[in-house]
Chimera marker file (.cmm) of the C-alpha trace (Angstrom):
<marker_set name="trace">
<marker id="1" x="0.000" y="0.000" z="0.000" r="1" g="1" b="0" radius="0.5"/>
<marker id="2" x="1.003" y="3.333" z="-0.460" r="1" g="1" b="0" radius="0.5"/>
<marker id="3" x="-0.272" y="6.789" z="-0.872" r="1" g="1" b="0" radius="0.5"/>
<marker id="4" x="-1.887" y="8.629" z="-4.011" r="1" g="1" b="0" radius="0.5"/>
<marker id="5" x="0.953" y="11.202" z="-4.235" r="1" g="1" b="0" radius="0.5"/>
<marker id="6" x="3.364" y="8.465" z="-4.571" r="1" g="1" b="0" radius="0.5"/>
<marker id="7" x="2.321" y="8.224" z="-8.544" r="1" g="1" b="0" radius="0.5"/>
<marker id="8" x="4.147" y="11.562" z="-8.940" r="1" g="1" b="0" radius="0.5"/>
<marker id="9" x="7.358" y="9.981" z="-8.997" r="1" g="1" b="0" radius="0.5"/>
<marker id="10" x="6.329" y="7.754" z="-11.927" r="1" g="1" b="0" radius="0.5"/>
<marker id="11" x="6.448" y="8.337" z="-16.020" r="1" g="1" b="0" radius="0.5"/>
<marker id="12" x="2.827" y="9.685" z="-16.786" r="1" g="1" b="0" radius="0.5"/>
<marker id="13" x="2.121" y="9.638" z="-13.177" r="1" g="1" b="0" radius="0.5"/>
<marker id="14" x="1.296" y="5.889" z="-12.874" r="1" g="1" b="0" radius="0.5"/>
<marker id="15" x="2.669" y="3.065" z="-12.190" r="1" g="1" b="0" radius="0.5"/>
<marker id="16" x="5.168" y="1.020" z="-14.474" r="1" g="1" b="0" radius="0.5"/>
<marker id="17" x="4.390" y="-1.661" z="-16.371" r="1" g="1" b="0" radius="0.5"/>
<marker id="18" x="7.583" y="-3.445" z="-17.521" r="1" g="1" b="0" radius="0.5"/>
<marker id="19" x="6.579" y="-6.283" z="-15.553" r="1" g="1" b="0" radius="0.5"/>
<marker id="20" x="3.214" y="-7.860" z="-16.187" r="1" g="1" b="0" radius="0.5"/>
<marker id="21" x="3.237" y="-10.031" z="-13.151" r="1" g="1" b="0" radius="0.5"/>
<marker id="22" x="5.502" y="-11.629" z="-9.890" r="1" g="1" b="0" radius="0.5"/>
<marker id="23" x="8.425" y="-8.644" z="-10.150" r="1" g="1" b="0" radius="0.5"/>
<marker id="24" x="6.375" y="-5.380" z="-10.413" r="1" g="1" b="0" radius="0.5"/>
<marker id="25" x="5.846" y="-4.564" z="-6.711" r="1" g="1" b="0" radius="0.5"/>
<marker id="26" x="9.644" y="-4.722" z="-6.648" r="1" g="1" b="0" radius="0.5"/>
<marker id="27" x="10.117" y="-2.615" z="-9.406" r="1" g="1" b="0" radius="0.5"/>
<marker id="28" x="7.752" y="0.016" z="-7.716" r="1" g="1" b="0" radius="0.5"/>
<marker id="29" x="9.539" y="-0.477" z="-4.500" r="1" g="1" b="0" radius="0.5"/>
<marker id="30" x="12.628" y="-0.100" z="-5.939" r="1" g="1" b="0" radius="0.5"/>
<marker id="31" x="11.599" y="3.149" z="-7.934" r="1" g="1" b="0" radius="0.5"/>
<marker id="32" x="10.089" y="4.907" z="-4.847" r="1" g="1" b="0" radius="0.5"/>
<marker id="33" x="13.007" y="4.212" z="-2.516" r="1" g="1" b="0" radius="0.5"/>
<marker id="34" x="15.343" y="5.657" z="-5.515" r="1" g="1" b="0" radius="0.5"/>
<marker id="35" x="13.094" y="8.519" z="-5.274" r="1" g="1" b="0" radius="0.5"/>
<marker id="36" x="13.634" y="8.985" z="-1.234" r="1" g="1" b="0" radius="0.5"/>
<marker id="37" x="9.997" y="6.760" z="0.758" r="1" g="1" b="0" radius="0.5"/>
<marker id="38" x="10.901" y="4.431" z="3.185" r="1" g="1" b="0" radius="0.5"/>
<marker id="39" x="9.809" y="1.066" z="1.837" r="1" g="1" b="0" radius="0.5"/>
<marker id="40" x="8.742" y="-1.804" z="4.514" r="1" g="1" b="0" radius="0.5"/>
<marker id="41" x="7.846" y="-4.884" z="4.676" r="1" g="1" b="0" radius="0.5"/>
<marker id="42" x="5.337" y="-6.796" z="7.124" r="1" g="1" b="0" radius="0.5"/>
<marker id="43" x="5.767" y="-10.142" z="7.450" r="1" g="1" b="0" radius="0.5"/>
<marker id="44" x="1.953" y="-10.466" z="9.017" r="1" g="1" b="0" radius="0.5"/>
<marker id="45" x="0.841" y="-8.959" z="5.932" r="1" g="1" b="0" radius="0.5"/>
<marker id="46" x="-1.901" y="-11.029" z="3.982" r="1" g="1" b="0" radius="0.5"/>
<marker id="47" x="-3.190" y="-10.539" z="0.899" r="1" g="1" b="0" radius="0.5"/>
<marker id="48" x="-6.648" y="-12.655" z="0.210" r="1" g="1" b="0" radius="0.5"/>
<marker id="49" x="-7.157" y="-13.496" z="-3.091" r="1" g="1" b="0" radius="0.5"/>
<marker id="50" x="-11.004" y="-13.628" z="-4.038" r="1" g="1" b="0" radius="0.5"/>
<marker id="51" x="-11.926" y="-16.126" z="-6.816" r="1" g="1" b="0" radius="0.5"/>
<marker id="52" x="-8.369" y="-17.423" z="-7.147" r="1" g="1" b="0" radius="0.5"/>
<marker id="53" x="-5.641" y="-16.319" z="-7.671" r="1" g="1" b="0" radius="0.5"/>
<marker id="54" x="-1.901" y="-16.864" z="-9.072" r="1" g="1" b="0" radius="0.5"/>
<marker id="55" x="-1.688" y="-20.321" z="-10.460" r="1" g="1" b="0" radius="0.5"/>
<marker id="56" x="1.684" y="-22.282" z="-9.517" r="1" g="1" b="0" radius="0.5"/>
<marker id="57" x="2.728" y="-23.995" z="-12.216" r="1" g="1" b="0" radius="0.5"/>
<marker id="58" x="5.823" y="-24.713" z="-14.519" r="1" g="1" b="0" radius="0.5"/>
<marker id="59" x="4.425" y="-21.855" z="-16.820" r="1" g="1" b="0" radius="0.5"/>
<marker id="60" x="4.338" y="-19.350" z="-14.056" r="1" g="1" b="0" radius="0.5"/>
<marker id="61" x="7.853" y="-20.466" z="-12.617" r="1" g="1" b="0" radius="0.5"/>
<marker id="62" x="9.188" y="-19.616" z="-15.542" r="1" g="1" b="0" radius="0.5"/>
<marker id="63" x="7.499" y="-15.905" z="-15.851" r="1" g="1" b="0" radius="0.5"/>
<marker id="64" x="8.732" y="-15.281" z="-12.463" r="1" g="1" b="0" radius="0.5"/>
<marker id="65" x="12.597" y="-16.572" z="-13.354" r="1" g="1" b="0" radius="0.5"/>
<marker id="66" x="12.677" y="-14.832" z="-16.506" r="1" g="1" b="0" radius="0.5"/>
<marker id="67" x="10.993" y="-11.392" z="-14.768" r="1" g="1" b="0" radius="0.5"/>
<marker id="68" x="13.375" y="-11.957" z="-12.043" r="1" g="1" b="0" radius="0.5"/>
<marker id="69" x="16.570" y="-11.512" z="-14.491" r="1" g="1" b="0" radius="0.5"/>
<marker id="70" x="14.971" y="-9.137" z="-16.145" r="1" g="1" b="0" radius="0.5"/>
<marker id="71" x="14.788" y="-6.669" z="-12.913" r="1" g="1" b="0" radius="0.5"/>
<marker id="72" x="18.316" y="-7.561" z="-12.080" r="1" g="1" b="0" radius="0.5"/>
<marker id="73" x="19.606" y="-6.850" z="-15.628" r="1" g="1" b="0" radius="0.5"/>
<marker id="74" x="17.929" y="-3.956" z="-15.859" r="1" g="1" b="0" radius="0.5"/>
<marker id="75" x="18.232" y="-2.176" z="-12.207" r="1" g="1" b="0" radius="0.5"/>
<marker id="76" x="22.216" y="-4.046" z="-11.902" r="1" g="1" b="0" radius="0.5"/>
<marker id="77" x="23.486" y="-4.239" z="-15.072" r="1" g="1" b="0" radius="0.5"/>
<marker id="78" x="24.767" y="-7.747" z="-16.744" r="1" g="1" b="0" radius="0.5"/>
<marker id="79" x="27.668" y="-8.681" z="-14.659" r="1" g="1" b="0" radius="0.5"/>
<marker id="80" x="25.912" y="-7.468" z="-11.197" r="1" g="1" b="0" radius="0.5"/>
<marker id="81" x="22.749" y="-9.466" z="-12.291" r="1" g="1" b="0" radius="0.5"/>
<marker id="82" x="24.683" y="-12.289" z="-13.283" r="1" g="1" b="0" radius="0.5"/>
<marker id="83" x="27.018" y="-12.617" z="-9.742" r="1" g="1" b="0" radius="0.5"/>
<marker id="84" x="23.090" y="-12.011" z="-7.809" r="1" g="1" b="0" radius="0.5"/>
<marker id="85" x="21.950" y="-15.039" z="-9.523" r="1" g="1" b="0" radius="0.5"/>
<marker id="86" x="24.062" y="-16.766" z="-8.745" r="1" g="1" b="0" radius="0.5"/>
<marker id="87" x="24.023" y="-15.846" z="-4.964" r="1" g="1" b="0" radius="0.5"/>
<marker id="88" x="19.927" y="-16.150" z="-4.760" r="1" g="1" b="0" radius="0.5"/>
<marker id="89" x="20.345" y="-19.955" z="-6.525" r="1" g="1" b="0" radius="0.5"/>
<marker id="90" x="23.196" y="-20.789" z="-3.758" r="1" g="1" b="0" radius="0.5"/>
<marker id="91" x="20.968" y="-19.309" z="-1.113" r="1" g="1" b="0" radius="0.5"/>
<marker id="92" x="18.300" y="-21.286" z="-2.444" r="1" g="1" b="0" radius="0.5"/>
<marker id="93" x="20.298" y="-24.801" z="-2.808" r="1" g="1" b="0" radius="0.5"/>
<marker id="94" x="21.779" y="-23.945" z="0.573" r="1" g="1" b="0" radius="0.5"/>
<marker id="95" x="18.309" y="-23.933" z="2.460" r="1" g="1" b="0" radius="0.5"/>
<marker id="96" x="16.710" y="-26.644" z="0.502" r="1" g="1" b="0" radius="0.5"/>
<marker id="97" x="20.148" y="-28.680" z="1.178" r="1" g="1" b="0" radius="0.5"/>
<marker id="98" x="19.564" y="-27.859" z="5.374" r="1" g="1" b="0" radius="0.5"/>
<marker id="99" x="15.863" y="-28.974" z="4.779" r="1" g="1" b="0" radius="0.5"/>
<marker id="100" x="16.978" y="-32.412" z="3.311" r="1" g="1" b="0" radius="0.5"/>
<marker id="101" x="19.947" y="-33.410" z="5.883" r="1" g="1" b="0" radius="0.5"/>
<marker id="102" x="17.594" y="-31.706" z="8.826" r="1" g="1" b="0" radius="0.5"/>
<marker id="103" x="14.746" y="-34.466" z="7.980" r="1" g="1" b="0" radius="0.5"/>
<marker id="104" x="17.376" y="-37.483" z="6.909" r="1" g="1" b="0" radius="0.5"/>
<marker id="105" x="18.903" y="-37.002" z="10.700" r="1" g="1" b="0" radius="0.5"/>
<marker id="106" x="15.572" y="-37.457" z="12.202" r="1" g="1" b="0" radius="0.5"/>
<link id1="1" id2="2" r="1" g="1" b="0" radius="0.2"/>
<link id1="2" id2="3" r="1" g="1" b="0" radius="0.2"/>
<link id1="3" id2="4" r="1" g="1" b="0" radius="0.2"/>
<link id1="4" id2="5" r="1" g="1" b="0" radius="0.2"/>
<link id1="5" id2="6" r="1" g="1" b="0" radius="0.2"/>
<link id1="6" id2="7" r="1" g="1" b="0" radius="0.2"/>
<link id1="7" id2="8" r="1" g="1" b="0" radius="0.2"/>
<link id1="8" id2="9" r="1" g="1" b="0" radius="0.2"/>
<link id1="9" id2="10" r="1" g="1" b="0" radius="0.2"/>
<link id1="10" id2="11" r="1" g="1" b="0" radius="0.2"/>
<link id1="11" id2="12" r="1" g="1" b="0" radius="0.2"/>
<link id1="12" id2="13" r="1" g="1" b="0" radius="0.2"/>
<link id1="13" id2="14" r="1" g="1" b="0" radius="0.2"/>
<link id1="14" id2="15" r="1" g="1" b="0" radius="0.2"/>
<link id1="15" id2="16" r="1" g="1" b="0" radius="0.2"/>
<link id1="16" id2="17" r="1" g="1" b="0" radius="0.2"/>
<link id1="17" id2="18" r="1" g="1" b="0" radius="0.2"/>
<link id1="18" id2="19" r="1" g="1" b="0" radius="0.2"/>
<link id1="19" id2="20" r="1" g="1" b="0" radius="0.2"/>
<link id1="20" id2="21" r="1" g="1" b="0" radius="0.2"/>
<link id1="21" id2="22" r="1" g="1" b="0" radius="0.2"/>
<link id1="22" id2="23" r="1" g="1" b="0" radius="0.2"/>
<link id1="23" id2="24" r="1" g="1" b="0" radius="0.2"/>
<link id1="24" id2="25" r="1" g="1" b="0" radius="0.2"/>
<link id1="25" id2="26" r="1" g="1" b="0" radius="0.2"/>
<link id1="26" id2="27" r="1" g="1" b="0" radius="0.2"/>
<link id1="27" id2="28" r="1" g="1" b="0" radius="0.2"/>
<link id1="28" id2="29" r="1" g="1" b="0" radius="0.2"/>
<link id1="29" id2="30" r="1" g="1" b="0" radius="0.2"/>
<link id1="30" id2="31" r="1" g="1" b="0" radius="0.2"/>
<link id1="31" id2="32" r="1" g="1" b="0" radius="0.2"/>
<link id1="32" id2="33" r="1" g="1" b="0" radius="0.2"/>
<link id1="33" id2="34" r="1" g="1" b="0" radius="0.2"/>
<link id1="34" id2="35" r="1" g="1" b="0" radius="0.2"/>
<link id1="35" id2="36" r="1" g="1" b="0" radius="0.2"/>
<link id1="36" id2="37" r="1" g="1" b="0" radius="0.2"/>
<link id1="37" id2="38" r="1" g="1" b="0" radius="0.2"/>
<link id1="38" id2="39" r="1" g="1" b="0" radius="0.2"/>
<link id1="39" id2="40" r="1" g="1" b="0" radius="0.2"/>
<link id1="40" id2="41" r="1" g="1" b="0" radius="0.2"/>
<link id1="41" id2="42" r="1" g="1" b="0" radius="0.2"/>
<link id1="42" id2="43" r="1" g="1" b="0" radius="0.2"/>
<link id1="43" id2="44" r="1" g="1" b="0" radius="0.2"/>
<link id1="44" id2="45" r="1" g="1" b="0" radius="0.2"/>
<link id1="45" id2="46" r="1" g="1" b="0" radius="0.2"/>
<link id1="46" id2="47" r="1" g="1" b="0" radius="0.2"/>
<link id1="47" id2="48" r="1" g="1" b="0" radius="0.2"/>
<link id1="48" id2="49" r="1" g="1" b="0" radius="0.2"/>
<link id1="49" id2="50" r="1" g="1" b="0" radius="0.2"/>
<link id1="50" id2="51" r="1" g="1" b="0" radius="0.2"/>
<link id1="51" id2="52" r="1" g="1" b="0" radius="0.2"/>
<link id1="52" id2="53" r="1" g="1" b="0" radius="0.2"/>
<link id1="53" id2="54" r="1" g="1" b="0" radius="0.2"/>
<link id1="54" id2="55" r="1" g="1" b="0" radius="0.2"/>
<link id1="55" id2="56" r="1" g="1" b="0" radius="0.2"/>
<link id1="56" id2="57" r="1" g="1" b="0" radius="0.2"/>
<link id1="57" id2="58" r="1" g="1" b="0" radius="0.2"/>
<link id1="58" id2="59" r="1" g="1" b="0" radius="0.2"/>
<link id1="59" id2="60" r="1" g="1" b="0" radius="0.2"/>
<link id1="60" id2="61" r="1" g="1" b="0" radius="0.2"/>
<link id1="61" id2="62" r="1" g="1" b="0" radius="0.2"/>
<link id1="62" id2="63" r="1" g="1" b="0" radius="0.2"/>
<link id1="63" id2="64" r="1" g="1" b="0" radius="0.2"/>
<link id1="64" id2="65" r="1" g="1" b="0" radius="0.2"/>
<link id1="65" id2="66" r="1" g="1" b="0" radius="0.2"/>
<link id1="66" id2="67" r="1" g="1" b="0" radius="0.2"/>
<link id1="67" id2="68" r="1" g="1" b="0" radius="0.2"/>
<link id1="68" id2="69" r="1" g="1" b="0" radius="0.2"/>
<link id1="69" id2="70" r="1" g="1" b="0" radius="0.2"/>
<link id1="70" id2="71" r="1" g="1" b="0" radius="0.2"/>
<link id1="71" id2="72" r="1" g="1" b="0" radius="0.2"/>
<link id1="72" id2="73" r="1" g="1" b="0" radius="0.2"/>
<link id1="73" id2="74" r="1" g="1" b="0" radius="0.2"/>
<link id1="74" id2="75" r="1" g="1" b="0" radius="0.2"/>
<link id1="75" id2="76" r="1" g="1" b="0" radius="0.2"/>
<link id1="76" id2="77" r="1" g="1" b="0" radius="0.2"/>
<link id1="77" id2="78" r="1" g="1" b="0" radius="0.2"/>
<link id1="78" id2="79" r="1" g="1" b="0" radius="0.2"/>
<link id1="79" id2="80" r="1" g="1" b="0" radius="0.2"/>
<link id1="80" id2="81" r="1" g="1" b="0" radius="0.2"/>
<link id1="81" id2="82" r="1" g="1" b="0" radius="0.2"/>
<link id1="82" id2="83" r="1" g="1" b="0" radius="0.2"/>
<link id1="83" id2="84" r="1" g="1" b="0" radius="0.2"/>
<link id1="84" id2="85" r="1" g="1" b="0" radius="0.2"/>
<link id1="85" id2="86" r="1" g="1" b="0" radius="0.2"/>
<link id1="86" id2="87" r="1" g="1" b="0" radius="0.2"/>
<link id1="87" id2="88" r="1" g="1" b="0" radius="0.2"/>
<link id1="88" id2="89" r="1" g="1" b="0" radius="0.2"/>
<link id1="89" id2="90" r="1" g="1" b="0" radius="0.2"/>
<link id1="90" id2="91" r="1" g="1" b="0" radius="0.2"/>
<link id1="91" id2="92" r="1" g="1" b="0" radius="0.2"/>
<link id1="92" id2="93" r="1" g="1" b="0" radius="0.2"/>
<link id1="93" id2="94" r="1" g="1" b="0" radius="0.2"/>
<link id1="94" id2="95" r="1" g="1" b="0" radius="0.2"/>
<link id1="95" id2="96" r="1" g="1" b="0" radius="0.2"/>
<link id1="96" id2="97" r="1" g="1" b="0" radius="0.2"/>
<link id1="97" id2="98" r="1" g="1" b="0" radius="0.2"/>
<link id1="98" id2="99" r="1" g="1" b="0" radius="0.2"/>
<link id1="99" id2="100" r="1" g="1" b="0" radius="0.2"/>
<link id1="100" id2="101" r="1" g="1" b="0" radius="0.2"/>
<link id1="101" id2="102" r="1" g="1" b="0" radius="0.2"/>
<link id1="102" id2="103" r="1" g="1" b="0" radius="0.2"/>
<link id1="103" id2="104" r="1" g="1" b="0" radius="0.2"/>
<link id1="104" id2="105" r="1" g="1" b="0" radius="0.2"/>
<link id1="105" id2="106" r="1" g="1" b="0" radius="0.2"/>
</marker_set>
């Protein structure tokens, strides 16, 4: 959430849309922080989806990887992007790795 004068900061005063879906609140986050709000996040925050809502499939995984790299490239640059991949795929090997060997011990 955030507040009506907020859009100022934006092209055409509203909000991007380089990202159709799973990357755009980042982008807008990233854009209004660059412009000097405080952006926070609240881990109790839910968000209710009525009459569905994002489907989880291999289609949509790969929207979100390819929007993903597509942020990075464009708010990093290639070699930045590239080295952040790479950290958010160890991260993510790393914790599914502690998952595995934390239920094999038990």
């Amino acid at each position: 959430m955030f507040p009506h004068n907020l859009l100022a900061i934006f092209p055409d005063k509203t909000l991007p849309e380089t990202f159709w879906m799973y990357v755009e609140d980042m982008e807008w986050c990233w854009l209004a922080r660059k412009a000097g709000y405080k952006v926070a996040f609240v881990p109790e925050g839910r968000v209710l989806h009525y009459g569905g809502g994002s489907a989880h499939s291999d289609k949509t995984r790969k929207m979100m990887d390819k929007n993903f790299k597509q942020f990075f490239k464009l708010y990093y640059g290639n070699l930045y992007s590239k080295v952040l991949l790479l950290l958010i795929k160890i991260l993510f090997l790393s914790q599914w790795r502690q998952y595995i060997f934390k239920n094999v011990r038990k």
